[in-house]
C-alpha positions in Angstrom: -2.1 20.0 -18.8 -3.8 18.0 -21.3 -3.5 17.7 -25.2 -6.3 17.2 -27.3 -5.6 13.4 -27.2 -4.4 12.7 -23.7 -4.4 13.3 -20.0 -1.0 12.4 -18.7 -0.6 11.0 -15.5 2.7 10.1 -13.7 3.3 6.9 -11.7 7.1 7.6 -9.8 7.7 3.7 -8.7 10.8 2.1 -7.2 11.9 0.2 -10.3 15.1 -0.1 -8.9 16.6 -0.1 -5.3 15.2 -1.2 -1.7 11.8 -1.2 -3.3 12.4 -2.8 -6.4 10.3 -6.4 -5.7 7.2 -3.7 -5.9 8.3 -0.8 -8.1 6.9 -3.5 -11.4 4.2 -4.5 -9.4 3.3 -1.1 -8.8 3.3 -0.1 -12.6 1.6 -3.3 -13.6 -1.4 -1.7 -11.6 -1.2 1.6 -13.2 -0.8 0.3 -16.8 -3.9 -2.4 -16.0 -5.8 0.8 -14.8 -5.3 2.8 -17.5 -6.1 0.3 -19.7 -9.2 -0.2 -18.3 -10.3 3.7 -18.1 -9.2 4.1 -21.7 -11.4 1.0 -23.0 -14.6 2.3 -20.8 -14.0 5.7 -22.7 -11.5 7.7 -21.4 -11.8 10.7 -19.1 -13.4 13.6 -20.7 -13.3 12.4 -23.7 -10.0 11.3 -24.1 -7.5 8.5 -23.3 -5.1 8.4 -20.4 -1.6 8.5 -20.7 0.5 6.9 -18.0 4.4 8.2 -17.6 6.9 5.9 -15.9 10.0 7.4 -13.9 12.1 4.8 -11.0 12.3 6.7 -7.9 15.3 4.3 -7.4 14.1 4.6 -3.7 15.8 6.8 -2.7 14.4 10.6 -1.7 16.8 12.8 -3.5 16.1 10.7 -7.2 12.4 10.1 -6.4 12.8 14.5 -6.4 14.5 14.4 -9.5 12.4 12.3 -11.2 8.8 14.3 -10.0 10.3 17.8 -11.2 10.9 15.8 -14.8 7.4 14.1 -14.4 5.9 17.9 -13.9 7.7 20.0 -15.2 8.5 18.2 -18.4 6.1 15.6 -19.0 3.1 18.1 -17.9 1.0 15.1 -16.0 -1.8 16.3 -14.0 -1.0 13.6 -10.9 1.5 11.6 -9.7 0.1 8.2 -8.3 2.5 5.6 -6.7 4.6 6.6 -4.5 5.7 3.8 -2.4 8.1 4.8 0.2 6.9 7.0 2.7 10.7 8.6 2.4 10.3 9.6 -0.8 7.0 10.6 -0.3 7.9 12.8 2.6 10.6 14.7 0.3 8.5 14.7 -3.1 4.8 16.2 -1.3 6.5 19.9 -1.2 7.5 19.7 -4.4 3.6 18.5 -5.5 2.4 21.0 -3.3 4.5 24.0 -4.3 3.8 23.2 -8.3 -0.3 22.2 -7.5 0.3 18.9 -8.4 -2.1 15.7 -6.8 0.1 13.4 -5.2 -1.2 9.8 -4.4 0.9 7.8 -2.4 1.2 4.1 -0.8 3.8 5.1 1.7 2.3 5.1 5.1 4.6 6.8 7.3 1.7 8.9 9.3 3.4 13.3 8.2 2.8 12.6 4.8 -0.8 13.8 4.9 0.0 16.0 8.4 0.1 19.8 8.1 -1.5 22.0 4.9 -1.4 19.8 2.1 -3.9 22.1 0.2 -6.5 18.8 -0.3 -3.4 17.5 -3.1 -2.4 14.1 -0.6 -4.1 11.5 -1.0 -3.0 8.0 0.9 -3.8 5.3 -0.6 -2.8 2.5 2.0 -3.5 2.6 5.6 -1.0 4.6 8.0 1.3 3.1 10.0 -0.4 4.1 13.4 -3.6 2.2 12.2 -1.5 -0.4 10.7 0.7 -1.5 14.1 -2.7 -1.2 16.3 -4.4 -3.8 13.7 -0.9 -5.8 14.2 -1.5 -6.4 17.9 -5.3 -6.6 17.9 -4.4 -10.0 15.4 -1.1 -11.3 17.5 -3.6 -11.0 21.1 -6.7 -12.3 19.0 -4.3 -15.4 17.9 -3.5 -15.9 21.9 0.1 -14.2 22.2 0.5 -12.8 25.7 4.1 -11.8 25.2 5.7 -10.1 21.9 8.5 -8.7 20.2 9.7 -6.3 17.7 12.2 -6.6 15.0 12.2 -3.1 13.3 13.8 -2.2 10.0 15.0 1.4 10.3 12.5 3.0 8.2 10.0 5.8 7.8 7.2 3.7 7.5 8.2 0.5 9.6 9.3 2.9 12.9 5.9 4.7 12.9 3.9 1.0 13.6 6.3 0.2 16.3 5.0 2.7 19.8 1.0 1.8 18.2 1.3 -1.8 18.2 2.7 -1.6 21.6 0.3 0.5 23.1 -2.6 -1.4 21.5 -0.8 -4.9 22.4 -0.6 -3.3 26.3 -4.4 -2.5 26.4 -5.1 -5.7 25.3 -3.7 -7.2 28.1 -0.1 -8.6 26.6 3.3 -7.7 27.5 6.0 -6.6 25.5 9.5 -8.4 26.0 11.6 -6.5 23.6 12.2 -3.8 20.5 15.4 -4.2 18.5 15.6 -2.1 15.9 17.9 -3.0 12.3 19.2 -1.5 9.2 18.6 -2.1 5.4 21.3 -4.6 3.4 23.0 -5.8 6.6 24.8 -9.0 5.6 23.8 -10.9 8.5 20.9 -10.9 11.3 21.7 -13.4 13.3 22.5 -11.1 16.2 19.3 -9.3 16.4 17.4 -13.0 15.8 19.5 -14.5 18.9 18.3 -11.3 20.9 14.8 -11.5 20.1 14.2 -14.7 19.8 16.1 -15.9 22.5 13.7 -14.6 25.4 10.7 -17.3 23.5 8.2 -14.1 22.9 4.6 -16.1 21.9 4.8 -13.8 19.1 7.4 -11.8 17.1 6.6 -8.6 14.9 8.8 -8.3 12.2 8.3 -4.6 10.4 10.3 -5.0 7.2 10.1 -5.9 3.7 10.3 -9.1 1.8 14.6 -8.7 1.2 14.7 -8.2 5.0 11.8 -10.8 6.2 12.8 -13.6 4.1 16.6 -13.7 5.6 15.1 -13.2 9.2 12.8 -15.8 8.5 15.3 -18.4 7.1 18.1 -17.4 10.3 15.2 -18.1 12.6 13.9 -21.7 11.3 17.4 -22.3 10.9 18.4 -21.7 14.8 14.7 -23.5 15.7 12.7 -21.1 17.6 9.0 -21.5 17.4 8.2 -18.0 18.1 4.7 -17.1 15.9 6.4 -14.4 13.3 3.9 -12.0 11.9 4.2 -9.0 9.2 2.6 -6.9 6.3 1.6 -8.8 3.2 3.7 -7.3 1.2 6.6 -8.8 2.9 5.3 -12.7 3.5 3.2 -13.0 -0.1 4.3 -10.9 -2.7 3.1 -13.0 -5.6 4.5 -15.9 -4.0 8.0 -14.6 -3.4 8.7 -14.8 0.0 7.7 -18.6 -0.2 10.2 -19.4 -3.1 12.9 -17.2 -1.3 12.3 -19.1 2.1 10.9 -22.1 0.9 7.8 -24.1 2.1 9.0 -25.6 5.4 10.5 -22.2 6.6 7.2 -20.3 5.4 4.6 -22.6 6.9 2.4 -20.8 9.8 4.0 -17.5 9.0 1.2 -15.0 9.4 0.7 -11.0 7.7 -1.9 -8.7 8.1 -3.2 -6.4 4.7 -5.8 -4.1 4.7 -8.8 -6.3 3.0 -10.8 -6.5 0.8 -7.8 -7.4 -1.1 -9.0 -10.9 -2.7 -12.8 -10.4 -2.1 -13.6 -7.7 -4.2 -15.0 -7.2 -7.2 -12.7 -4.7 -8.3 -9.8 -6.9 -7.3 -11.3 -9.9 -9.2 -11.2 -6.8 -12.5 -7.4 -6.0 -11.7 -6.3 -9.8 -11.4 -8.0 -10.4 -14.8 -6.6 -7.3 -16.1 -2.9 -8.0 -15.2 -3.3 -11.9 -16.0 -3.1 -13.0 -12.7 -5.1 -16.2 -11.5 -7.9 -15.6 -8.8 -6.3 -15.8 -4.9 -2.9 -14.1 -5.7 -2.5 -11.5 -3.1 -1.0 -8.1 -4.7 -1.3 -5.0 -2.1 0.9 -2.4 -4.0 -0.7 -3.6 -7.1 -4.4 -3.0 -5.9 -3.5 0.0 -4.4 -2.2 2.2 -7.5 -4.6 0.5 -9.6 -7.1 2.4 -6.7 -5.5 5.4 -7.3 -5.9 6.1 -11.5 -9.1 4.9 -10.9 -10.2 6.9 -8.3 -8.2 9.7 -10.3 -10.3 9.0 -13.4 -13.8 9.5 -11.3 -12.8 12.4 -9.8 -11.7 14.2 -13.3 -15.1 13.0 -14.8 -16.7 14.3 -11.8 -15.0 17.2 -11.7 -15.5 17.8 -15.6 -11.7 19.2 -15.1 -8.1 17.8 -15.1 -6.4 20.6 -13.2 -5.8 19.6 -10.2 -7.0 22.4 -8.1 -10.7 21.5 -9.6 -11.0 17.3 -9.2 -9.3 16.8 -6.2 -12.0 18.4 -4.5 -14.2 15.7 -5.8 -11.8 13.0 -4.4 -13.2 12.3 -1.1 -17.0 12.6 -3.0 -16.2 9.3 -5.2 -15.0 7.4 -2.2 -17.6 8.6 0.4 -20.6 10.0 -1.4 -23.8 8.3 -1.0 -25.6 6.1 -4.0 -24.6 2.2 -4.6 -21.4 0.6 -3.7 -19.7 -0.1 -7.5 -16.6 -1.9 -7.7 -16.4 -2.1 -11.7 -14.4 1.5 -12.9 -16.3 1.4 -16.2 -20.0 1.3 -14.5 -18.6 4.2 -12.3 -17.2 6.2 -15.1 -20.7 5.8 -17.2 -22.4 7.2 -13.1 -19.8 9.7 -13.3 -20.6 11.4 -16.7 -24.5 11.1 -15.9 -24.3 13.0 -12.5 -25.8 9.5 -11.0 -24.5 9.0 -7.7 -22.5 6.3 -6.5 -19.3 5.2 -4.4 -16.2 3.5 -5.8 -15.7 0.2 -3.6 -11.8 0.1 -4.1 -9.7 -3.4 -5.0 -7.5 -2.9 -2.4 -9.9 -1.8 0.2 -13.6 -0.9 0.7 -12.2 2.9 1.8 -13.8 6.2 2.7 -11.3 9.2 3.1 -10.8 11.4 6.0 -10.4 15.2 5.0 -6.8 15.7 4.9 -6.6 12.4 2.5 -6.0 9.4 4.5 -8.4 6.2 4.5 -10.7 5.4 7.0 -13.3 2.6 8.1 -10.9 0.1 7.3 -10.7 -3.8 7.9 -7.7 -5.6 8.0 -7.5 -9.2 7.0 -5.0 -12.0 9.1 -3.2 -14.2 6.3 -1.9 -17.3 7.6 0.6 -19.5 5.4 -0.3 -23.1 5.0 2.0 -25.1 2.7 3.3 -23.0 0.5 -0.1 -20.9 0.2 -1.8 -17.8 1.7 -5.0 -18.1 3.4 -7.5 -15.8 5.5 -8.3 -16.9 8.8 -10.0 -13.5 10.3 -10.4 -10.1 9.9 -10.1 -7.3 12.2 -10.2 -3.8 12.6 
C-alpha cells in the first residue's frame, strides 16, 4: 500500500466530459492539499502522493479508471468523485477491493446499504440539499415555484424534497419539467415553465445547462427569481462571463457554507492562488477530503484502509478545539491531543454510514457581476 517514500492516494475527477468545468477544479484541491500535508510533514512519516485518472464522466470509464487507480497504482483512497453516477457504479468496486472511497456526488444510495464504513460523502445529499432550496426560495417571499430538472442522479434526488419542504412552508408548486444533458435548445421547456410567472424557478443543473437556460430566459423577458447550486451560478466566475452581467444580475444559489468564512478556506484559496471571496465548492470539498484523509491515517497510525477509516468520523466529530489549519491538526494528530477538523467547505460532523450532518447552507445572491451572501439557512 505504501512504499518507503509515499502514501498514494487517487483522485478519479471528470477532466473531460459533462463534468469537465470541475474535474481541474477538483484536482486543483487535491494537489493544494497535498501540498500542504507534505510541507506540515507528511503522514507517518512520509509524503503523499496524489494519482490523477479522468472519469471522463461517464460510469463505465470512471470503472475503468478506479480498477487502474487500485489495482495498478496501489493508492490507499480514492477521493473525488464528483458525479453521483459514477460514484454509484465505482463504490462496489471500492468496496469489493477495501478501498476508502470519498465522494462529492450527492445522489442520496451512494452511502445507502453496507458500505463496510469505506463511503465517505463529502458534500451534502440531495434530499438535504432540495429541502435547504425551498427553505431559501419561501424565506426570499416566493409563494409559487417551479422546477427545471436536468435528468440526472444527483439533480432528480432534490426535486420530491424541495417540494415537500416548499409545501410545508406554505408555497405551491406550479410545475416540474424535467430535461436532458447537451440538448441544442431549451426554449421549450423555458416557455413551459416560465410561462405560468412562478415567483420563483428551481433550476437543478450544472453551469453548461444553467448558463443557456439563463440566457433563453432573459432573452424572452420573464422576471421569474431563478435559483440553483453554486456550482452552477459561480464557478470561479464562469457562469457570469458565459451569461454576462445583465443576464446574471439577481440570480441566486445556495452552497453548503462555510465556504468563504473559514479558515481553512482562507488556507486553500492561498494555496491554489486564488484571491479572497472566490467561491470554489468542488474545490473546498476534495481539498476536505485528503485532509481529512491525512488526520485519520495519522490518527489511525495506519494507511490500510480497513484501520483509519474507522477514525474518520473521530477527526470530524470528536471532542477538543475546533482547528481549521491541516498542519496544527496533523501536529494534534501525532501527539494524541484531541481536536476536530473544521473543514473549508463546511463546518461538518459525519453521520455513521458517512454522510455530513449539522450543516448550514448559505443563500448567494448575484449583484453586478459578483457573488454575495445574504442569509444562511439550514
Amino acid at each position: 500500500m505504501a512504499t518507503d517514500a509515499t502514501t498514494r492516494i487517487g483522485l478519479l475527477a471528470p477532466l473531460s466530459g459533462t463534468g469537465g468545468p470541475y474535474g481541474r477544479e477538483e484536482e486543483r484541491g487535491a494537489r493544494a492539499a497535498v501540498d500542504v500535508v507534505n510541507a506540515a510533514g507528511g503522514v507517518l512519516g512520509h509524503k503523499l502522493e496524489l494519482v490523477v485518472a479522468d472519469d471522463e464522466s461517464v460510469p463505465t470509464s470512471g470503472v475503468a479508471a478506479a480498477r487502474k487507480l487500485i489495482d495498478v497504482d496501489g493508492v490507499a483512497a480514492i477521493a473525488g468523485v464528483w458525479s453521483s453516477a459514477v460514484a454509484l457504479a465505482v463504490r462496489p468496486v471500492a468496496i469489493e477491493k477495501g478501498i476508502a472511497l470519498f465522494v462529492n456526488g450527492s445522489a442520496d444510495e451512494i452511502t445507502q446499504g453496507d458500505t463496510k464504513g469505506l463511503v465517505w460523502r463529502f458534500q451534502t445529499t440531495g434530499k438535504a440539499w432540495g429541502t435547504a432550496f425551498a427553505h431559501v426560495v419561501r424565506k426570499d417571499g416566493a409563494k409559487t415555484a417551479s422546477l427545471l430538472v436536468l435528468q440526472t442522479p444527483f439533480t432528480l434526488s432534490t426535486v420530491q424534497p424541495f417540494v415537500d419542504a416548499f409545501k410545508a412552508d406554505g408555497g405551491k408548486i406550479l410545475d416540474v419539467v424535467n430535461f436532458n444533458p447537451n440538448q441544442p435548445s431549451y426554449r421549450t421547456e423555458v416557455e413551459k415553465v416560465f410561462g405560468k410567472e412562478p415567483d420563483a424557478v428551481f433550476v437543478a443543473s450544472y453551469i453548461p445547462e444553467f448558463s443557456a437556460i439563463v440566457k433563453e430566459a432573459f432573452r424572452s423577458g420573464y422576471s421569474s427569481k431563478l435559483y440553483t447550486f453554486s456550482h452552477a451560478a459561480d464557478s470561479q466566475g464562469a457562469f457570469v462571463r458565459n451569461v454576462g452581467k445583465e443576464a446574471a444580475e439577481g440570480v441566486n444559489h445556495v452552497q453548503a457554507v462555510p465556504v468563504g468564512d473559514a479558515g481553512a478556506y482562507k488556507i486553500y484559496l492561498k494555496a491554489t492562488n486564488q484571491p479572497d471571496g472566490t467561491i470554489v465548492p468542488f474545490g473546498a470539498n476534495v481539498f476536505d477530503e485528503v485532509v481529512v484523509l491525512a488526520l485519520a491515517m495519522e490518527k489511525a497510525k495506519s494507511d490500510k484502509a480497513s484501520d483509519f477509516t474507522k477514525a474518520i468520523a473521530s477527526v470530524a466529530n470528536g471532542p477538543g478545539p475546533n482547528v481549521s489549519d491541516p498542519a496544527e491538526a496533523l501536529a494534534l494528530a501525532r501527539s494524541g491531543e484531541p481536536f476536530r477538523y473544521s473543514g473549508a467547505a463546511a463546518d461538518f460532523k459525519f453521520t455513521p454510514n458517512g454522510d455530513q450532518t449539522d450543516l448550514d447552507y448559505g443563500h448567494f445572491r448575484i449583484g453586478d457581476g459578483v457573488s454575495r451572501r445574504v442569509g444562511t439557512t439550514r
